[in-house]
C-alpha positions as CSV (number, residue, x, y, z in Angstrom):
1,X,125.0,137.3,96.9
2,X,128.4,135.4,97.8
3,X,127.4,135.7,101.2
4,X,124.3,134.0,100.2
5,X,126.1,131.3,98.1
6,X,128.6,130.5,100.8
7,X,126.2,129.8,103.3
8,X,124.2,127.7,100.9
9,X,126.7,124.9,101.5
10,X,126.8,124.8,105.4
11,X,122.6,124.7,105.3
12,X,123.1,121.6,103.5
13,X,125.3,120.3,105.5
14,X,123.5,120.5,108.9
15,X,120.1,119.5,107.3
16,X,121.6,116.4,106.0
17,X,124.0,116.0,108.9
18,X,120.9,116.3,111.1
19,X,118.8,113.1,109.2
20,X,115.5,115.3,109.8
21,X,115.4,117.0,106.3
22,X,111.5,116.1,106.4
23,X,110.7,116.0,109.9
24,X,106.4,116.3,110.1
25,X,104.7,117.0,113.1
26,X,101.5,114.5,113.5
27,X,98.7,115.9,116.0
28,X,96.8,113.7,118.7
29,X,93.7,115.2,120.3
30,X,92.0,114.6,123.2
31,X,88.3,114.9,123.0
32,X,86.2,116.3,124.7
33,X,84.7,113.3,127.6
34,X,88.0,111.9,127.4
35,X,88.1,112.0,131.2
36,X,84.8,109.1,131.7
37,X,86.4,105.7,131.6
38,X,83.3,105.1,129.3
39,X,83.7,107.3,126.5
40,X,83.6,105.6,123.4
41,X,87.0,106.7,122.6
42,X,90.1,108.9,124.4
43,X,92.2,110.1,121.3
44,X,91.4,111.3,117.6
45,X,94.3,111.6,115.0
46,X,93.9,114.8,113.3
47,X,95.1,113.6,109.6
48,X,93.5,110.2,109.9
49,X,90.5,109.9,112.7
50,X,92.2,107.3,114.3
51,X,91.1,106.3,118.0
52,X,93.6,104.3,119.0
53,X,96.3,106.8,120.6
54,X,98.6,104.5,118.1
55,X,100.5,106.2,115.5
56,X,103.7,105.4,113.7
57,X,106.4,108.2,112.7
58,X,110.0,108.1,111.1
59,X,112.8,109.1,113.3
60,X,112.6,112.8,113.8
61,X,109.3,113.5,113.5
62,X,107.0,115.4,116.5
63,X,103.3,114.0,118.3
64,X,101.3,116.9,119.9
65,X,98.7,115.7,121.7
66,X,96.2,118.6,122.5
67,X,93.7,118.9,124.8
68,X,90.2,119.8,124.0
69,X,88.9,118.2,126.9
70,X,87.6,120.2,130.3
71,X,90.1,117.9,132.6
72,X,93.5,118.0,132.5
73,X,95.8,115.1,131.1
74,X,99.3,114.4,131.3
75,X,101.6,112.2,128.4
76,X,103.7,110.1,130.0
77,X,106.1,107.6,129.5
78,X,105.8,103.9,130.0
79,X,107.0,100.1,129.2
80,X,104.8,97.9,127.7
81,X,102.9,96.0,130.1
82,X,99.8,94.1,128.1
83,X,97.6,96.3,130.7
84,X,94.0,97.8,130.2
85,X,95.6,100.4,132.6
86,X,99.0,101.1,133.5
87,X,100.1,101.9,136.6
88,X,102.6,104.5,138.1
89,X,105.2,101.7,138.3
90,X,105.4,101.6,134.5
91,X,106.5,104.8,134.2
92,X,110.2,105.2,132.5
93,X,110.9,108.3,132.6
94,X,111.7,109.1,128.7
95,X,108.7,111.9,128.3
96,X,106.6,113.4,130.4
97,X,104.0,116.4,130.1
98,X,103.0,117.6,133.3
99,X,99.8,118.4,133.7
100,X,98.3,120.4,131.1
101,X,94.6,121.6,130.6
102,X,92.0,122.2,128.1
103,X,93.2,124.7,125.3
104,X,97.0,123.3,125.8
105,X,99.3,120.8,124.4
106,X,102.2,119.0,124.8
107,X,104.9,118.1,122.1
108,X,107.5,115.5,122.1
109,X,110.0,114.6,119.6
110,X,110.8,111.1,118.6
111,X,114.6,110.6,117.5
112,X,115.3,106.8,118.3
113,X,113.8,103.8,116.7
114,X,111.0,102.3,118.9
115,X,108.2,101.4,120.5
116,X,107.4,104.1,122.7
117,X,103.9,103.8,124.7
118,X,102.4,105.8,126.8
119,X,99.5,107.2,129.1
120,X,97.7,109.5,131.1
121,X,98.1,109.6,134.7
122,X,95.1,110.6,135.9
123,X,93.0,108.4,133.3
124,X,95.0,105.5,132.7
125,X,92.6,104.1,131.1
126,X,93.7,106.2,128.4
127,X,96.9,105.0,127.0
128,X,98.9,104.7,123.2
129,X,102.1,103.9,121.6
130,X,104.1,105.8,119.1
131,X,105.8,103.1,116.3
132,X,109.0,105.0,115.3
133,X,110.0,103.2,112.0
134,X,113.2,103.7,109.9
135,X,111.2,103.7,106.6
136,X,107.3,103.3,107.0
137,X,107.0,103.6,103.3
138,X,103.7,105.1,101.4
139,X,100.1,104.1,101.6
140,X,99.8,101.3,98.9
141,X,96.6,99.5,97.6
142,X,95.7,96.3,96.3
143,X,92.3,96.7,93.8
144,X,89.5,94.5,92.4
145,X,90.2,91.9,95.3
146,X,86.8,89.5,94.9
147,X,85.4,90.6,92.2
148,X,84.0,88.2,91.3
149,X,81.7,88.3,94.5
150,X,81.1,91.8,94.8
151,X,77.7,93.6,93.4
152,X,79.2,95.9,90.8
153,X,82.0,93.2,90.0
154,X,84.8,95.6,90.8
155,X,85.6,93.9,93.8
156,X,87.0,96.2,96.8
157,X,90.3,98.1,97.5
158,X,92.4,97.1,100.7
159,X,95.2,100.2,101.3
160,X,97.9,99.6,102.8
161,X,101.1,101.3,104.5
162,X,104.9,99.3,104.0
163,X,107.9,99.7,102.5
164,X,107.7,96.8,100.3
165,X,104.7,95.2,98.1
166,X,102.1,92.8,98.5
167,X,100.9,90.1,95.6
168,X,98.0,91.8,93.7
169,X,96.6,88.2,94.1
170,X,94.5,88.0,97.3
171,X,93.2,84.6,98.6
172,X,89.4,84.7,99.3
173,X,88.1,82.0,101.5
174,X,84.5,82.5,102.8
175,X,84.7,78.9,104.1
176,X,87.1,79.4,106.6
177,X,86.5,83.5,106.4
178,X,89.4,84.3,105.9
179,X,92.1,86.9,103.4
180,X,95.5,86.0,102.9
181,X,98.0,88.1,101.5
182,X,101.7,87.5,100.2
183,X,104.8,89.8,100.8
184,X,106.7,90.0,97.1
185,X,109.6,91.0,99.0
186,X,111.5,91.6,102.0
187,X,110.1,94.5,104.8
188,X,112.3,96.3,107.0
189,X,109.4,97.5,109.2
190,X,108.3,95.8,111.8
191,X,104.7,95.9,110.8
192,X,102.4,96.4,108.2
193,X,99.4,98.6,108.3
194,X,95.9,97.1,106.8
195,X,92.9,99.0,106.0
196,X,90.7,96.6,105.2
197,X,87.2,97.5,104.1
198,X,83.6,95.7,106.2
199,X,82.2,94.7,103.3
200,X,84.7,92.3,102.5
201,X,85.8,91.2,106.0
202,X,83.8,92.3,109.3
203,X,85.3,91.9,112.7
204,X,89.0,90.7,112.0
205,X,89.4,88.3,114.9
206,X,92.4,85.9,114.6
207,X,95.8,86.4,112.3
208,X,98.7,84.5,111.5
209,X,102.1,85.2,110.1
210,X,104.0,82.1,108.0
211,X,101.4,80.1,110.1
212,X,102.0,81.4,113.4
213,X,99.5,83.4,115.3
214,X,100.1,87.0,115.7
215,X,98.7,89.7,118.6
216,X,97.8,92.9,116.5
217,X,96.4,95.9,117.0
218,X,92.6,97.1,115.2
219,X,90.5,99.5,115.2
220,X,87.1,99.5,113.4
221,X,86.0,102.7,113.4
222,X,88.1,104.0,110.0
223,X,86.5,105.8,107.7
224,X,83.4,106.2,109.4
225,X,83.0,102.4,110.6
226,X,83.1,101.4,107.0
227,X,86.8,99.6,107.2
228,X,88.8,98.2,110.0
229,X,92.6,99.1,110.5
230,X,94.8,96.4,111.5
231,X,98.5,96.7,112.7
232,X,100.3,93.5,112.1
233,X,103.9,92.2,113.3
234,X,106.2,91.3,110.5
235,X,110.2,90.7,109.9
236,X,112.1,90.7,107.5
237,X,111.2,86.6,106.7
238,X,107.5,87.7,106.7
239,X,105.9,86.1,103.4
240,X,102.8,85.3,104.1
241,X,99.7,86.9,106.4
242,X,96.5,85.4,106.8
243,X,93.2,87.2,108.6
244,X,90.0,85.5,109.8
245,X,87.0,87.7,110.7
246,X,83.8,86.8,111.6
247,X,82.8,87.1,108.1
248,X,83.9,87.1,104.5
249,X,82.1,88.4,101.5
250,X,79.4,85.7,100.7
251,X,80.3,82.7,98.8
252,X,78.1,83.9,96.2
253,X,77.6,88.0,95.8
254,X,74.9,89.5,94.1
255,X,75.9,89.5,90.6
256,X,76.7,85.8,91.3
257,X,73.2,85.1,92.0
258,X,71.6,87.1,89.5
259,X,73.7,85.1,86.8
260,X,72.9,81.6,88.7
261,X,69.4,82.5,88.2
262,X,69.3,83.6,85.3
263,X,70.8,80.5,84.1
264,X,68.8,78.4,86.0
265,X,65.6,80.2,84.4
266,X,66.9,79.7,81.2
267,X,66.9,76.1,82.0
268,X,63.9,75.7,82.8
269,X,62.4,77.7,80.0
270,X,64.0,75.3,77.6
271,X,63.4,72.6,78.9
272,X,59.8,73.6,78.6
273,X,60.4,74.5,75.1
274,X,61.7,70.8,74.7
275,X,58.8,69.3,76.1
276,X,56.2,71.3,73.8
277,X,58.2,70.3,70.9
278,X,58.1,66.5,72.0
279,X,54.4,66.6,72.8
280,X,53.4,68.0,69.3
């Protein structure tokens, strides 16, 4: 037992000392088809279905990417480029798998803050990047945000994934089809994570941060194609992000109209009360 309690001290220190107390493992596959340059998709998240092959981590945490396709695949290394398809001169040399074939996986540890991107060098096509964040934060949610247009009037619930908050207050402009959303505070990630539900904004096409126009990353196939994930830029200045799609809720939801008509037929009605009155 003093064995047990003198040791106790020296665990501590080289799990704190280390800085991976809570190191997770997060686990990539690659589907089956992945090989055909025109499968749908080349990479499925385990914990969240995401297709992208983007995923982002703290600082000691693991990716395995398995393979559950018939071809083999390799995980490799490369610097961004702004390419559908990298090419063996963007290799960097920081991780590579080898080849490695159905039933097998490869697993890489991530220690350094980054952007580290990747692909396979037989299908480039197929290609990723790992975000390693100091502090990504916890999955957050704004609720109720127009509910004044949705049917049920609860309005609908955009999650989200940052260290620091967002105003509950969400500007709603089907006019110029667009959401904008304020940062209550200051970030020290480098981008914020939207999940952002169809029904209130299809097919986010343009966003800008403090005015300025931002590349970011979506995909639109979260829970099953009922919400678009978007990965957005941000700094520490960040205050303010706004996102068109190619639609926003209806001016005027359901509810709405059933109350405008309502109204309207009440209208009418007395007015025709009015008139029989006058006439007699």
């Amino acid at each position: 037992m003093k064995y047990a309690l003198a040791v106790l001290p020296l665990i501590a220190m080289l799990v704190l000392g280390s800085g991976f107390a809570f190191a997770e493992n997060y686990e990539i596959k690659i589907p089956s088809g992945a090989s055909d340059e025109n499968y749908p998709y080349f990479w499925s998240q385990k914990d969240t279905g995401v297709t992208t092959g983007i995923i982002t981590v703290f600082p000691g945490d693991s990716v395995t990417w398995s393979n559950a396709d018939t071809a083999f695949h390799t995980i490799t290394s490369i610097d961004p480029t702004g390419e559908q398809t990298p090419a063996p001169d963007d290799e960097n040399g920081l991780f590579d798998s080898g080849f490695f074939t159905a039933g097998k996986s490869y697993t890489h540890q991530f220690n350094d803050l980054g952007d580290f991107y990747y692909y396979c060098t037989l299908h480039p096509w197929m290609n990723g990047v790992v975000h390693v964040v100091l502090d990504p934060g916890s999955v957050k949610s704004i609720d109720r945000i127009a509910s004044g247009y949705s049917d049920d009037g609860l309005g609908f619930e955009v999650k989200y994934f940052l260290d620091a908050y967002l105003s509950p207050t969400v500007d709603v402009d089907p006019t110029e089809k667009t959401l904008t959303f304020v940062l209550t505070g200051e970030s020290n990630n480098d981008s914020i994570t939207l999940t952002l539900p169809k029904e209130l904004i299809d097919n986010p096409t343009t966003v800008w941060v403090d005015g300025d126009m931002v590349d970011f990353e979506s995909d639109s196939s979260i829970s099953k194609d009922t919400a678009t994930q978007l990965v957005i830029p941000i700094d520490q200045q960040s205050r303010e992000i706004k996102i068109m799609g190619s639609n926003v809720i209806p001016e005027f939801g359901g509810i709405v109209m059933l109350i405008l008509t309502i109204s309207i037929l009440s209208i009418i009605i007395f007015s025709k009360k009015i008139n029989l009155l006058t006439l007699r």
